[in-house]
C-alpha positions as CSV (number, residue, x, y, z in Angstrom):
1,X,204.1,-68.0,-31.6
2,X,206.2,-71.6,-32.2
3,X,207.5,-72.1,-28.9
4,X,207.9,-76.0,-29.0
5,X,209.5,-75.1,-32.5
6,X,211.7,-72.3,-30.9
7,X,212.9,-75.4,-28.3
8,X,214.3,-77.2,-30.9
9,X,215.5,-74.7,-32.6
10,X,217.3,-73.7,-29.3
11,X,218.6,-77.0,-28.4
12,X,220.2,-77.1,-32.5
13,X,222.2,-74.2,-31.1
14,X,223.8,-75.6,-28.3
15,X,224.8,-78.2,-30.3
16,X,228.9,-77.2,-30.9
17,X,230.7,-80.5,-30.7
18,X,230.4,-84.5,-30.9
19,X,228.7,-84.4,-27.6
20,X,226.5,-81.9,-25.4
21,X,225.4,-82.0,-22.3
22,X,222.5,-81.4,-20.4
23,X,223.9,-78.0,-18.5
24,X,224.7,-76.9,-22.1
25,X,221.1,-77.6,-23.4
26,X,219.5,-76.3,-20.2
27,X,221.6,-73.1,-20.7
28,X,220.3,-72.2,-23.7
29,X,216.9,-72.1,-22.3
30,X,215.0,-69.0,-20.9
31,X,215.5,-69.3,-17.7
32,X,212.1,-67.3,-17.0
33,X,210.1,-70.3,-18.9
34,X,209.8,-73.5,-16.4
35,X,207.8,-75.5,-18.4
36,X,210.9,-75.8,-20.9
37,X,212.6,-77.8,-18.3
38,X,209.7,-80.3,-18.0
39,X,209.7,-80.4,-21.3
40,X,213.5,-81.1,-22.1
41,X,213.7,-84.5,-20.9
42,X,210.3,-85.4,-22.0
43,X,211.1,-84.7,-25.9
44,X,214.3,-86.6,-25.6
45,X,212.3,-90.0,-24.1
46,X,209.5,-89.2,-27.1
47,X,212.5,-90.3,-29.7
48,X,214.1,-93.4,-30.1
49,X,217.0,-92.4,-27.7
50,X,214.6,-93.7,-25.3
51,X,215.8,-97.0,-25.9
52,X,219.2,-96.2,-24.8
53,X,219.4,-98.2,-21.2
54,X,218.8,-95.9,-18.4
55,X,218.1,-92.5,-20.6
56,X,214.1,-93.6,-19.4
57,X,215.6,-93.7,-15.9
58,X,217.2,-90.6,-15.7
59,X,214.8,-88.9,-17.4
60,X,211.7,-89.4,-15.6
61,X,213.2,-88.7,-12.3
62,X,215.0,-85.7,-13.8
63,X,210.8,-85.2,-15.3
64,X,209.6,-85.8,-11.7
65,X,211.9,-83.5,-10.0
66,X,211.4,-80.4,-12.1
67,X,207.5,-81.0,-12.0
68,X,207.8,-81.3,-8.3
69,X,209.9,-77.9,-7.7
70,X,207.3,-75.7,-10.4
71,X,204.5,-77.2,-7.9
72,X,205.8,-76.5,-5.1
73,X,206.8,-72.6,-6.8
74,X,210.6,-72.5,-6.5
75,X,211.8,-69.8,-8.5
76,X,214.4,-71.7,-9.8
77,X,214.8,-74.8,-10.9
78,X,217.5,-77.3,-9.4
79,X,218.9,-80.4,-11.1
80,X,221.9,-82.6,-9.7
81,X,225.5,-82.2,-11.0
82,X,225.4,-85.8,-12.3
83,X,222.1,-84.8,-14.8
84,X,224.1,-81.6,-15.9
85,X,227.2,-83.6,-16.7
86,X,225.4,-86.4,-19.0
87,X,226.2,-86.5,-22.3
88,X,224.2,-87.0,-25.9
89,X,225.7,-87.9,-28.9
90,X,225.3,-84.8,-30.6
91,X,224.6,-86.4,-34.2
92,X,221.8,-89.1,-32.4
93,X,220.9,-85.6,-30.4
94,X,220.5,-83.9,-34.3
95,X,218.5,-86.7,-35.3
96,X,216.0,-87.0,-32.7
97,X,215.7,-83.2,-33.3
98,X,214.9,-83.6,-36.8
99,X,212.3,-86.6,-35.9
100,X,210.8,-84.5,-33.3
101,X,210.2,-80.7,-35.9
102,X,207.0,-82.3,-37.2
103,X,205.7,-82.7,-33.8
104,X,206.4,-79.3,-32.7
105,X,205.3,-77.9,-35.6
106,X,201.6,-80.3,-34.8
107,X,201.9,-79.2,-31.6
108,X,202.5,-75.3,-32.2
109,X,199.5,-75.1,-35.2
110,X,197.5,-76.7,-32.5
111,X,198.6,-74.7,-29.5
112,X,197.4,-70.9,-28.4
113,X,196.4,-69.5,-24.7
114,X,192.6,-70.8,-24.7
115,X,190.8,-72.0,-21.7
116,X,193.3,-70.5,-19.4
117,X,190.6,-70.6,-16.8
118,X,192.2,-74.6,-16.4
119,X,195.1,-73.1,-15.1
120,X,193.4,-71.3,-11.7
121,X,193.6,-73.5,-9.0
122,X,193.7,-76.7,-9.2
123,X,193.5,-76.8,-13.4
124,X,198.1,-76.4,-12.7
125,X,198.3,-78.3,-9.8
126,X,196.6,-81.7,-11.3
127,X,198.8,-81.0,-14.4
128,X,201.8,-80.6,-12.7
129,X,200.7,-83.5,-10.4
130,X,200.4,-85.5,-13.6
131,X,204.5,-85.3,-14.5
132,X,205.5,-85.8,-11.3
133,X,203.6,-89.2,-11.2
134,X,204.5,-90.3,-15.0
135,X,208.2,-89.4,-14.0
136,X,208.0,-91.3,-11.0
137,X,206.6,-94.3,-12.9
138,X,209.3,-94.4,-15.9
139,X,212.3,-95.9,-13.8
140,X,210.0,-98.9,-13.2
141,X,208.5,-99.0,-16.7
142,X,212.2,-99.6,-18.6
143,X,211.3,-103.3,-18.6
144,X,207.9,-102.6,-21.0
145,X,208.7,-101.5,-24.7
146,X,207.8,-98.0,-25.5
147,X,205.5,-97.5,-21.7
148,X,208.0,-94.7,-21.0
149,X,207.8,-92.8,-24.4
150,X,204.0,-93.1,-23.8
151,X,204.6,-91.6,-20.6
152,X,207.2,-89.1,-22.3
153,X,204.6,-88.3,-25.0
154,X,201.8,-87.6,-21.8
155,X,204.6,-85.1,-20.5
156,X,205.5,-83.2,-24.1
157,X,201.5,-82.2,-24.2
158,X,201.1,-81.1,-20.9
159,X,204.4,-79.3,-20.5
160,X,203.4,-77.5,-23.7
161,X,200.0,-76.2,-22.4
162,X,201.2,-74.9,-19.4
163,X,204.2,-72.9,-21.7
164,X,201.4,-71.6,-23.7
165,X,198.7,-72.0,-21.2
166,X,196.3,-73.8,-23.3
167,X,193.9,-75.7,-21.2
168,X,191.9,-77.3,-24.0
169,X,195.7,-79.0,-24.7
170,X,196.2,-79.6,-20.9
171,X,192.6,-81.7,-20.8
172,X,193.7,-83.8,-23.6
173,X,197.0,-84.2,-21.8
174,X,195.3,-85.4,-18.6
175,X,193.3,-87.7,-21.4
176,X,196.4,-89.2,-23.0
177,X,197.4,-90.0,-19.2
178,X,194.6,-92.2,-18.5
179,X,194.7,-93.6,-22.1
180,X,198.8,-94.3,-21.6
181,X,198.0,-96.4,-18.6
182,X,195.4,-98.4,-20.2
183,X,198.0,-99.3,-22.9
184,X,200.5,-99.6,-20.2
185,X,198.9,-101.9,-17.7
186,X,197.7,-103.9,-21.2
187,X,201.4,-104.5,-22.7
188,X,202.5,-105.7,-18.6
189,X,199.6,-107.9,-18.1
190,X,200.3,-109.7,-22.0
């Protein structure tokens, strides 16, 4: 089982012109698979497209919104017209991927459905709870270097236990959160 590696793999085949979009990326995902959608956005703000002005923006509320509607248990997941209709470079898109394989391939060694006790009530919920409030938080963090990608990187781990259900993964996601906003309240207060 790769599925962070499958993902990529995934996104690599939506990739037909200079330019994709996000409808075209979220397409190619199993629709059945939520988590996917949480993690989208987050592995995008993980690479140095972060740093284009606004991408942190857009994705953490894009981050917040999908982590919202899998808590609350829609069915399916909505996004706005105007996040569908952005654009990525598709060769900066190919790079990021390519930055972003030894990663998945860390995270999918790593990754298998232990502890899925964590995921009864409220194990999901805090989880979930988690992206909603590091999505929220990214618009106002574009003015600290890299506080977003930490955020982002918070998102990838937890996203990946719940698509795998790995709780042991999902603790040290919760760990990483309180860890990112150490570092984060450090780099505002210097």
């Amino acid at each position: 089982m790769r599925p962070v590696q499958d993902i990529l793999n995934r996104i690599r085949g939506a990739i037909t012109g200079p330019t994709v979009t996000i409808d075209t990326i979220v397409r190619a995902m199993d629709p059945a698979l939520q988590p996917v959608l949480l993690l989208l956005p987050a592995l995008i703000l993980v690479t140095p497209l972060s740093g284009i002005p606004g991408l942190s923006s857009l994705g953490g509320l894009t981050i917040a919104l999908v982590a919202l509607q899998i808590l609350l248990a829609r069915p399916t997941i909505w996004l706005p017209a105007f996040v569908l209709r952005r654009q990525l470079s598709a060769d900066r898109l190919g790079q990021a991927l390519v930055g972003l394989d030894r990663a998945a391939r860390f995270i999918d060694r790593r990754s298998v459905a232990r502890v899925d006790w964590f995921f009864a009530f409220p194990g999901r919920q805090l989880a979930l709870a988690t992206c909603v409030s590091c999505g929220l938080a990214m618009p106002f963090l574009e003015l600290v270097p890299f506080s977003a990608t930490t955020l982002a990187l918070v998102v990838t781990v937890l996203s990946a236990a719940l698509l795998v259900r790995d709780g042991l993964l999902a603790a040290f996601g919760l760990g990483g959160f309180a860890l990112a906003i150490l570092i984060i309240t450090k780099l505002a207060i210097s």
